[in-house]
C-alpha positions as CSV (number, residue, x, y, z in Angstrom):
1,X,0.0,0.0,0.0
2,X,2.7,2.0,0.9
3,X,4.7,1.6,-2.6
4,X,1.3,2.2,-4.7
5,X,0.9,5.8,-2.5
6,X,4.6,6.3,-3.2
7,X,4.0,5.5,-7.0
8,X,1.1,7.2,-7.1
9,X,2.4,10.5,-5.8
10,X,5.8,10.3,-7.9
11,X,2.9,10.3,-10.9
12,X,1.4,13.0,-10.0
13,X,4.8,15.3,-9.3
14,X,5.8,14.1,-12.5
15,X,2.5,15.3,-14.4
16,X,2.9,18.5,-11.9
17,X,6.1,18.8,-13.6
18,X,5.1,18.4,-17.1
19,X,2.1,20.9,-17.0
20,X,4.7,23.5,-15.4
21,X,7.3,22.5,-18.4
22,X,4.3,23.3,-21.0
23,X,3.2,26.2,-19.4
24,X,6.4,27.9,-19.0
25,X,7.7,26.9,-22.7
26,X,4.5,28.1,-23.8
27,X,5.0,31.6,-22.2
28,X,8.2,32.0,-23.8
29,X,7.0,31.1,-27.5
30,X,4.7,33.0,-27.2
31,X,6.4,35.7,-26.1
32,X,8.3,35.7,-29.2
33,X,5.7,36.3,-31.3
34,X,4.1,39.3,-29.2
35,X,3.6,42.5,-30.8
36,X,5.4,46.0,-29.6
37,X,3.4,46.9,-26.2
38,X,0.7,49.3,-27.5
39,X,-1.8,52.2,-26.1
40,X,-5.0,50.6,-25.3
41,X,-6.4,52.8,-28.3
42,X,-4.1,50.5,-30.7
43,X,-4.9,47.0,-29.1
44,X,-8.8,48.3,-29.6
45,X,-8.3,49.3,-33.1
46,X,-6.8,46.2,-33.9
47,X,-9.6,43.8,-32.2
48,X,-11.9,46.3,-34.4
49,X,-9.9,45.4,-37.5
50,X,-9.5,42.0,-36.7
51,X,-13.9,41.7,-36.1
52,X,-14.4,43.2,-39.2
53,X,-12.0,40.9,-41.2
54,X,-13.3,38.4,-39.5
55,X,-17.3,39.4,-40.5
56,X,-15.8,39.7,-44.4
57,X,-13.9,36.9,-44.3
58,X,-17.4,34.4,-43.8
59,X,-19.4,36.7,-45.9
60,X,-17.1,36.3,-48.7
61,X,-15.2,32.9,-48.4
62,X,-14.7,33.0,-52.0
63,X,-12.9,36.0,-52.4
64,X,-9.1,36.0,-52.2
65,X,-8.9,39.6,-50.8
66,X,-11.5,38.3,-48.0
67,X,-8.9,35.8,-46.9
68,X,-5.7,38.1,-47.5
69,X,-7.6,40.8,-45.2
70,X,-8.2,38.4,-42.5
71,X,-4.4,37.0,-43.0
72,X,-3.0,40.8,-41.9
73,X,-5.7,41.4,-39.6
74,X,-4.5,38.6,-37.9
75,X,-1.0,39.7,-38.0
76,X,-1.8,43.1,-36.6
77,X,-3.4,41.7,-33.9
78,X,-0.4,40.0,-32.7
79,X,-2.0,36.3,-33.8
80,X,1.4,35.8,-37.0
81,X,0.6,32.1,-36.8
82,X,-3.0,32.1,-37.2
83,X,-1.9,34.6,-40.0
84,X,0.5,32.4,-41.8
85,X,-2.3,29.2,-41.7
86,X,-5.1,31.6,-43.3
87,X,-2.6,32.8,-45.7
88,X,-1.3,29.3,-46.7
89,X,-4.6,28.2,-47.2
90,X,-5.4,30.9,-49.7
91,X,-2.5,30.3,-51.4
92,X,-3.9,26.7,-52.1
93,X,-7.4,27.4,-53.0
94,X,-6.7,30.5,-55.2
95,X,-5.3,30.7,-58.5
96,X,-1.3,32.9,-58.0
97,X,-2.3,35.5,-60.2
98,X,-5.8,36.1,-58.1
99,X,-3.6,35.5,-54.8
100,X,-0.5,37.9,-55.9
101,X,-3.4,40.1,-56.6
102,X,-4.9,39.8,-53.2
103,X,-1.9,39.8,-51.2
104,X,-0.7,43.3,-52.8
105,X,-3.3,45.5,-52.1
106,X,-4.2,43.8,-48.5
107,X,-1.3,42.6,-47.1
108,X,0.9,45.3,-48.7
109,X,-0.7,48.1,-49.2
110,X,0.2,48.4,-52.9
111,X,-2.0,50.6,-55.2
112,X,-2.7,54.4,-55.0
113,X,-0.1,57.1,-57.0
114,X,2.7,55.0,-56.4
115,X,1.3,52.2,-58.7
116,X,0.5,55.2,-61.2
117,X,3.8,56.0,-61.1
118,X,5.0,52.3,-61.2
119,X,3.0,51.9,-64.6
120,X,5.6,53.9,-66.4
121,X,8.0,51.5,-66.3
122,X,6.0,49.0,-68.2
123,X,7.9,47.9,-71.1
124,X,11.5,49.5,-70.4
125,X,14.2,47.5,-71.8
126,X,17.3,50.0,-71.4
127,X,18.2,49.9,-67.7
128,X,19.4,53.4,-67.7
129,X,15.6,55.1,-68.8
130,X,14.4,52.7,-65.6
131,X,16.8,54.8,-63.4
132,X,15.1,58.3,-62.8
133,X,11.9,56.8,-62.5
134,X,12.5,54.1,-59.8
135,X,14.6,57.6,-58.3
136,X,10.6,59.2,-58.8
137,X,9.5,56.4,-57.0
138,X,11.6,55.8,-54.1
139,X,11.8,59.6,-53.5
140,X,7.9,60.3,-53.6
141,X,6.6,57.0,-52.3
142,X,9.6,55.2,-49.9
143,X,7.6,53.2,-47.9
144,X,5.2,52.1,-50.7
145,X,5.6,48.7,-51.5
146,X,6.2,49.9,-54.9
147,X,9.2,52.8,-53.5
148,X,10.6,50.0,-51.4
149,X,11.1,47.7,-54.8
150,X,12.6,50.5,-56.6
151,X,14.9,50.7,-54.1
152,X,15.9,47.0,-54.5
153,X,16.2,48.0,-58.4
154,X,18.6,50.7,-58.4
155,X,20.4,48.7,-55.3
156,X,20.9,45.8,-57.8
157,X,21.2,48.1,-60.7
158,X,24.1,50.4,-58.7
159,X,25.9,47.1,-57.7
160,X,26.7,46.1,-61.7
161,X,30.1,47.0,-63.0
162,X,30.1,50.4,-64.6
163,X,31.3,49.2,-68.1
164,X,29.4,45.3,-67.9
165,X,26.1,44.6,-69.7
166,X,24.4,47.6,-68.0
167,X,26.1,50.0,-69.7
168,X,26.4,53.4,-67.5
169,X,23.5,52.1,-65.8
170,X,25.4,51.3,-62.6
171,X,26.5,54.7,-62.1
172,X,23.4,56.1,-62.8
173,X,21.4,53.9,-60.0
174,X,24.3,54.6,-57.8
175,X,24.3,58.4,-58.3
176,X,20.3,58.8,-57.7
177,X,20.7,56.4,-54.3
178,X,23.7,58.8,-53.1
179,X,21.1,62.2,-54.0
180,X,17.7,60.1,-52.3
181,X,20.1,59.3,-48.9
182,X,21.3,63.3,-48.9
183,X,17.7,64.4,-49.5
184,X,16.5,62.1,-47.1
185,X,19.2,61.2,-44.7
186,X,17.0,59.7,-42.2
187,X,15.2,57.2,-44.2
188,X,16.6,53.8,-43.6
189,X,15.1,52.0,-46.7
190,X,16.9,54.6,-48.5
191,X,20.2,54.5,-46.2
192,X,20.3,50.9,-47.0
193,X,19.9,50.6,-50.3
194,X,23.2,52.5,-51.0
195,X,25.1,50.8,-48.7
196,X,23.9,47.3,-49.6
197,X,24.9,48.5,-53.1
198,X,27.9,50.1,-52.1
199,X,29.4,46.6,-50.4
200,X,28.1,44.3,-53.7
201,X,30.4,46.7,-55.6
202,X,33.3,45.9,-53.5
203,X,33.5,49.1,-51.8
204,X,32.9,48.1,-47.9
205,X,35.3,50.5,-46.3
206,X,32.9,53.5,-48.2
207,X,30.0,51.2,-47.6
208,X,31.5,51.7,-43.5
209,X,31.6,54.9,-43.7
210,X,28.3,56.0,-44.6
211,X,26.9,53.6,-42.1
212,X,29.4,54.9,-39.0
213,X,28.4,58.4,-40.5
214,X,24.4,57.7,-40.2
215,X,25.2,56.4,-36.7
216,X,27.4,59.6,-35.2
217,X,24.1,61.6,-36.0
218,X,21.2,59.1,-35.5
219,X,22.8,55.9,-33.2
220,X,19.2,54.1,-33.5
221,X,19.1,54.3,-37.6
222,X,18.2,51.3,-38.4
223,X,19.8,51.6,-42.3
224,X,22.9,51.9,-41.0
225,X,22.9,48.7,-38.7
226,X,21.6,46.9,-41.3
227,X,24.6,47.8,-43.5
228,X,26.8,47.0,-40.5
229,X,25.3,43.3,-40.0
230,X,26.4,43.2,-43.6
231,X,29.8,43.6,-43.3
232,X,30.1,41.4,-40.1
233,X,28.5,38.9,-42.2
234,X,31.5,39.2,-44.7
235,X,34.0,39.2,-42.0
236,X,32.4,35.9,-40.8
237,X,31.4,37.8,-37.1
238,X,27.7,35.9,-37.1
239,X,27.2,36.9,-33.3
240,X,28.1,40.3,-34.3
241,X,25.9,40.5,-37.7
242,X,22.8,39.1,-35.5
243,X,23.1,42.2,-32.7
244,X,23.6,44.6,-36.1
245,X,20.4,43.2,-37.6
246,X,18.2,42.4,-34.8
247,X,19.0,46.0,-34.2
248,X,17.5,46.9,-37.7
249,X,14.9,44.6,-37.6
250,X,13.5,46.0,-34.5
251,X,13.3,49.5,-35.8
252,X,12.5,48.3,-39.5
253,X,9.9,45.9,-39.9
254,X,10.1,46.1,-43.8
255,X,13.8,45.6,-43.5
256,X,13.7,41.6,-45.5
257,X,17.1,41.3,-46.2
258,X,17.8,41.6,-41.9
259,X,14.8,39.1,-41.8
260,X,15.9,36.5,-44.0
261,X,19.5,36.9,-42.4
262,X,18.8,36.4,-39.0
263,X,16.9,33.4,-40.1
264,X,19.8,31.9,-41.1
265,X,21.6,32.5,-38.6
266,X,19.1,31.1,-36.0
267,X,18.3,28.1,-38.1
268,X,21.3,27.0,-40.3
269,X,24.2,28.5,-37.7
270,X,22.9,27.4,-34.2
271,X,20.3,24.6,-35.1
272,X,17.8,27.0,-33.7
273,X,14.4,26.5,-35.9
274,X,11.8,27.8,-33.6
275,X,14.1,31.4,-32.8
276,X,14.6,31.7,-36.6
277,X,10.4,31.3,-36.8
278,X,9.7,35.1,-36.3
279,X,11.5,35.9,-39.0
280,X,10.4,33.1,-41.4
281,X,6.7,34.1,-41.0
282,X,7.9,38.0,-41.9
283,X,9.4,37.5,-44.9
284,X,6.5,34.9,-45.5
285,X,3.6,37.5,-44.7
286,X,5.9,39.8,-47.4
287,X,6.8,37.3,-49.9
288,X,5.0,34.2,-49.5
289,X,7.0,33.5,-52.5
290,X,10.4,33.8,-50.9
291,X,13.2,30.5,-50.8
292,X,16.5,30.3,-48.9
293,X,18.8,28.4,-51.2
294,X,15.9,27.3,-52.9
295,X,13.9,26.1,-50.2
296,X,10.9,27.2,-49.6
297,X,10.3,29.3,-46.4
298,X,6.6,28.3,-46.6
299,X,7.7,24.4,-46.2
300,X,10.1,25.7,-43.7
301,X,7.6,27.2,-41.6
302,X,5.3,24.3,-41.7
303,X,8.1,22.0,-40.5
304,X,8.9,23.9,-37.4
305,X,5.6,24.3,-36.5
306,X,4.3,20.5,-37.1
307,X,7.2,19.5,-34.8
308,X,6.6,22.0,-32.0
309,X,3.2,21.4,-32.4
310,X,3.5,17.8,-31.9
311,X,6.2,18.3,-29.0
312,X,4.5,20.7,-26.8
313,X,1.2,18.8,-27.1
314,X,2.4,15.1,-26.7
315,X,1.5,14.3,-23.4
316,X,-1.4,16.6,-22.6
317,X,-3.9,14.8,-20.8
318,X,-7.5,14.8,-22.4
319,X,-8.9,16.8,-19.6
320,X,-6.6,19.5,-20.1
321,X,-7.6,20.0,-23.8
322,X,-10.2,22.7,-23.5
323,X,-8.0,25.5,-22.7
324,X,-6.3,24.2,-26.1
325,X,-8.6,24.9,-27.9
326,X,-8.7,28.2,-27.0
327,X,-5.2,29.0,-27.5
328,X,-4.3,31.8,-29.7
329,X,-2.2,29.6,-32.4
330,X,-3.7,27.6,-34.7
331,X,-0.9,25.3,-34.9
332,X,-1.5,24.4,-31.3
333,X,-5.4,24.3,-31.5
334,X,-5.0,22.4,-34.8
335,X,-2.9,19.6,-32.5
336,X,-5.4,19.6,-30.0
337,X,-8.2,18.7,-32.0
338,X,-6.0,15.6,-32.9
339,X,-5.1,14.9,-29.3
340,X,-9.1,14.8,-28.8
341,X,-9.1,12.1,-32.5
342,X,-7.1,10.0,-30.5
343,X,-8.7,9.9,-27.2
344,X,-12.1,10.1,-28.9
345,X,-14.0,11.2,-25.9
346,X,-17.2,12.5,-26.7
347,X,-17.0,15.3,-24.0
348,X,-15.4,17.5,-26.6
349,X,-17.8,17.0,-29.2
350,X,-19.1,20.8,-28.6
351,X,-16.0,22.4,-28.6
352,X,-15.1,20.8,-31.3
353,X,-18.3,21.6,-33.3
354,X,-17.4,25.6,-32.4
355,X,-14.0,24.8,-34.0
356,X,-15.7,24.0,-37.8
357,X,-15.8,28.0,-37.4
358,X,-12.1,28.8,-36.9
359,X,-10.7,30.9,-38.9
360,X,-7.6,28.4,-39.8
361,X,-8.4,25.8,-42.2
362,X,-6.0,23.2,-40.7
363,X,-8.3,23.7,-37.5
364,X,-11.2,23.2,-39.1
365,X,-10.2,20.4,-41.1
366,X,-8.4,18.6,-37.3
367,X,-11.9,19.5,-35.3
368,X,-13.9,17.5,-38.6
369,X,-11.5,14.3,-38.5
370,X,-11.7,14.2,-34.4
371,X,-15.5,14.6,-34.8
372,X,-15.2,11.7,-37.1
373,X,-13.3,9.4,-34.6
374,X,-15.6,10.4,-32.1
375,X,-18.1,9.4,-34.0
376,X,-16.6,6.1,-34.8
377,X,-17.6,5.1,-30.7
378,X,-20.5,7.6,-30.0
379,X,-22.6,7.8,-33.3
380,X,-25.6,8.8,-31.4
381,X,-24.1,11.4,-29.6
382,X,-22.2,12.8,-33.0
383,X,-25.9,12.8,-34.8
384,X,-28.2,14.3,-32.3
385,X,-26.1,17.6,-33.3
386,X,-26.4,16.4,-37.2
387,X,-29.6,19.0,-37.6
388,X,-27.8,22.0,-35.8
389,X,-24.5,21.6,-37.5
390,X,-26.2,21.5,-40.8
391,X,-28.6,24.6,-40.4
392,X,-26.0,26.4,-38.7
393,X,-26.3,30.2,-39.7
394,X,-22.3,30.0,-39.9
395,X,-21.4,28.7,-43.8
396,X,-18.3,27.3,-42.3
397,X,-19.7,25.3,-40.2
398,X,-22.6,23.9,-42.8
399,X,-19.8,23.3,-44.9
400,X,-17.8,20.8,-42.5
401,X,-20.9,19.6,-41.0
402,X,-21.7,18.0,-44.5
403,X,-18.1,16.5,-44.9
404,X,-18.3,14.8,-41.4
405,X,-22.2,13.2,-42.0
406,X,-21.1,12.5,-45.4
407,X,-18.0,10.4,-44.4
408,X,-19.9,8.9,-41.1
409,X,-23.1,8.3,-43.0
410,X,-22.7,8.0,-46.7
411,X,-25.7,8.0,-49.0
412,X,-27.7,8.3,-46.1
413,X,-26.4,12.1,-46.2
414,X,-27.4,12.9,-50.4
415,X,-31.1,14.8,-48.9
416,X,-28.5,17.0,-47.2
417,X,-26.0,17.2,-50.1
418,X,-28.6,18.0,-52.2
419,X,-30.0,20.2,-49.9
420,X,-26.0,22.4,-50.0
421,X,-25.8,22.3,-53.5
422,X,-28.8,24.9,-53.5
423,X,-27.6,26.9,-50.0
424,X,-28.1,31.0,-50.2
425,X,-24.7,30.8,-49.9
426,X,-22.5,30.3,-53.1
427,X,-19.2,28.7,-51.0
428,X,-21.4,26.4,-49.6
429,X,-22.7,25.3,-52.6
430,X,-19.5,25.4,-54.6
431,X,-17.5,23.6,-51.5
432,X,-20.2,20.9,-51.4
433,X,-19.5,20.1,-54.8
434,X,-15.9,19.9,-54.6
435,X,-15.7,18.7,-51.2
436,X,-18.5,16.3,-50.6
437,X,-20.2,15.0,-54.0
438,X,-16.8,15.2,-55.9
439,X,-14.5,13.0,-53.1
440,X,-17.7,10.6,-51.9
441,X,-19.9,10.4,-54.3
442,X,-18.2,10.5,-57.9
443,X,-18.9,7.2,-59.6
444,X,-23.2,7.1,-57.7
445,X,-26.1,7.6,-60.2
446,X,-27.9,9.2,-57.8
447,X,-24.5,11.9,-57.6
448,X,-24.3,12.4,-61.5
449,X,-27.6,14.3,-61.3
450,X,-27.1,16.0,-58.9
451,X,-23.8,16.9,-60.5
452,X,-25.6,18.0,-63.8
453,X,-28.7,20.0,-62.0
454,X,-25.5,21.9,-59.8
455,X,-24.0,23.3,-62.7
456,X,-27.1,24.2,-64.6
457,X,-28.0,26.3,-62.1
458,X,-25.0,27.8,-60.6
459,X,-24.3,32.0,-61.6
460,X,-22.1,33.4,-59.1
461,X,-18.7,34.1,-61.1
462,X,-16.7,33.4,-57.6
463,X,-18.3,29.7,-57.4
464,X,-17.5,29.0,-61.3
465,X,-14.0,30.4,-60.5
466,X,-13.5,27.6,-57.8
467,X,-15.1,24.9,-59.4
468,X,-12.9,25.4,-62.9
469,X,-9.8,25.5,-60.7
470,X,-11.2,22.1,-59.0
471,X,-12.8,20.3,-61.8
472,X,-14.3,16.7,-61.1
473,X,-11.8,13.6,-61.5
């Protein structure tokens, strides 16, 4: 008796232990990921933003810009990983030129007179006409998304021998970046762009002396450090580069190259994939597009996530899972939901039904595959909620509620099918066609008419847009 009280008390230190472990790990992640402390005003006008996003974002499920507004809403509420998840899954269910589209007026802010002014250089083929106008449009618009790629232009352009394929294009670019810095000395975009030039030309003692100039007036420009955690990169002083750029980075959230750098550093240098996260999900919110070495950051991302994920939720116990649920990452709530598959206790079942309504598609798709299991043991219990799930006012959750009664109950569920392919709503008509009758019910009679009848009658230009991308197998 003695040993079992002994046993049974070193079990329940050690869970003590563990649930300490979690929590404090959890406070430090998430710490990482917290925004710049805020006025109350701010942290209002975000939840605002984020409600409305939110609102469109259901309204509009087919729209890219919908999902791209939610994406940065997110972002700006301090939520990056919920962010990167509603992002990826646009990504997937949008064609790249409706996405790119999207993601440049909402994520970026592009558009407005600096597009106007962008338009000019449409069809340019001699490097040196392109000069003055990027100069137009860094020195009107620097913090455009448009001024900032100019930048990167006559940075790349500046950097090119003076007598090599450019032509005297090199010293054009690297005359307008020395007039846009001594107009604007203050500016770090601008700052940086003709140091980063400066040091690709082979020029870092100059490249050093514009920086330590920058710094003797302003010691917080964040320009200048960047162009110092250049050069320690190129001396090979990583520690140094990273206090350089994390220095920038902090002061200049647009600064990608000090982004991408201290990625590297984090994950390639010191085996650190979770520290170089932040960083990773930056550059992805900017360029979901962007590779290291040819690697995809996106993949990246989802690694380190999957196995944090995995390893901060491995041993929660099933009663601890509803404050999961609630957690502000969608990686961890997406985890959850699986921890709940696997233990397939039917307490959950109404948490998990609010889940079809996340805004992260990977939790929504986790909280329908654990109703499933569940409903693999308490069928009953799964299908007294059949009826609400279904004529739910939330389309989300119509649409996932059909997916789980169609994989639990086959043809039984066609009345309800049938029933989607005709909803006011044209997402969930369109996803129960490519979601449901498509992946269930392709080769059934019954399923080809519907099929046929569907397409007759659907008009909304966003539903035919989805079902051309996702045609039938």
């Amino acid at each position: 008796m003695k040993e079992s009280r002994k046993t049974n008390a070193l079990i329940a230190v050690a869970l003590l232990m563990i649930a300490a472990a979690f929590a404090a790990y959890s406070i430090i992640m998430m710490s990482w990921f917290q925004p710049p402390r805020r006025s109350s005003r701010a942290d209002a006008a975000a939840a605002e933003r984020l409600d409305a996003a939110r609102k469109e974002f259901r309204a509009r499920l087919l729209s890219p810009r919908a999902h791209l507004r939610l994406s940065d809403a997110l972002w700006k509420a301090g939520r990056p990983i919920d962010a990167f998840y509603v992002m990826h899954a646009a990504r997937q269910l949008f064609s790249a030129d409706a996405f790119r589209s999207a993601h440049d007026e909402a994520v970026l802010g592009a558009g407005g007179p600096a597009a106007e002014m962008s338009r000019r250089l449409e069809g340019l083929r001699d490097a040196s006409r392109t000069v003055p106008l990027h100069a137009d449009i860094a020195r009107e618009h620097p913090d455009a998304p448009e001024g900032r790629r100019s930048l990167d232009a006559l940075s790349r352009l500046a950097a090119g021998a003076e007598n090599a394929g450019g032509g005297e294009s090199p010293g054009l670019a690297l005359a307008a970046l020395e007039e846009l810095h001594r107009g604007d000395p203050g500016h770090p975009g601008k700052l940086a762009a003709l140091g980063m030039a400066l040091i690709a030309r082979g020029e870092p003692d100059l490249a050093h002396a514009v920086a330590s100039e920058a710094l003797a007036r302003r010691p917080n420009q964040a320009g200048a450090a960047q162009i110092m955690g250049a050069l320690a990169l190129q001396r090979k002083d990583p520690d140094g580069a990273a206090r350089w750029l994390a220095s920038s980075w902090d002061r200049n959230p647009d600064d990608l190259y000090s982004a991408a750098k201290l990625a590297q550093i984090h994950d390639k240098r010191r085996a650190d994939a979770e520290g170089a996260l932040p960083f990773y999900l930056a550059l992805y919110r900017q360029n979901p597009d962007f590779s290291d070495d040819g690697n995809p950051i996106e993949r990246r991302i989802r690694e380190t996530l999957d196995a944090r994920r995995e390893s901060l939720l491995k041993r929660a116990p099933v009663e601890g899972l509803g404050a999961r649920f609630a957690l502000d990452d969608a990686s961890l709530r997406a985890e959850a939901c699986l921890r709940a598959a696997a233990f397939q206790d039917p307490r959950w079942i109404d948490r998990l039904g609010e889940l079809l309504d996340d805004d992260a598609e990977i939790v929504r798709r986790n909280a329908d595959f654990a109703l499933f299991e569940i409903g693999k043991k308490e069928a009953d219990a799964l299908r007294s909620r059949r009826d609400a799930w279904l004529g739910s006012d939330k389309p989300l959750v119509r649409i996932r509620a059909l997916n789980l009664f169609a994989d639990l109950d086959g043809k039984n569920a066609l009345p309800a099918l049938a029933g989607a392919l005709r909803d006011p709503n044209p997402a969930v008509r369109a996803f129960a066609k490519v979601m449901v009758l498509d992946h269930y019910f392709a080769g059934l009679p019954e399923a080809a008419k519907l099929r046929a009848r569907y397409l007759a009658e659907e008009r909304d230009p966003e539903a035919l847009s989805l079902l051309a991308r996702f045609p039938a197998k």
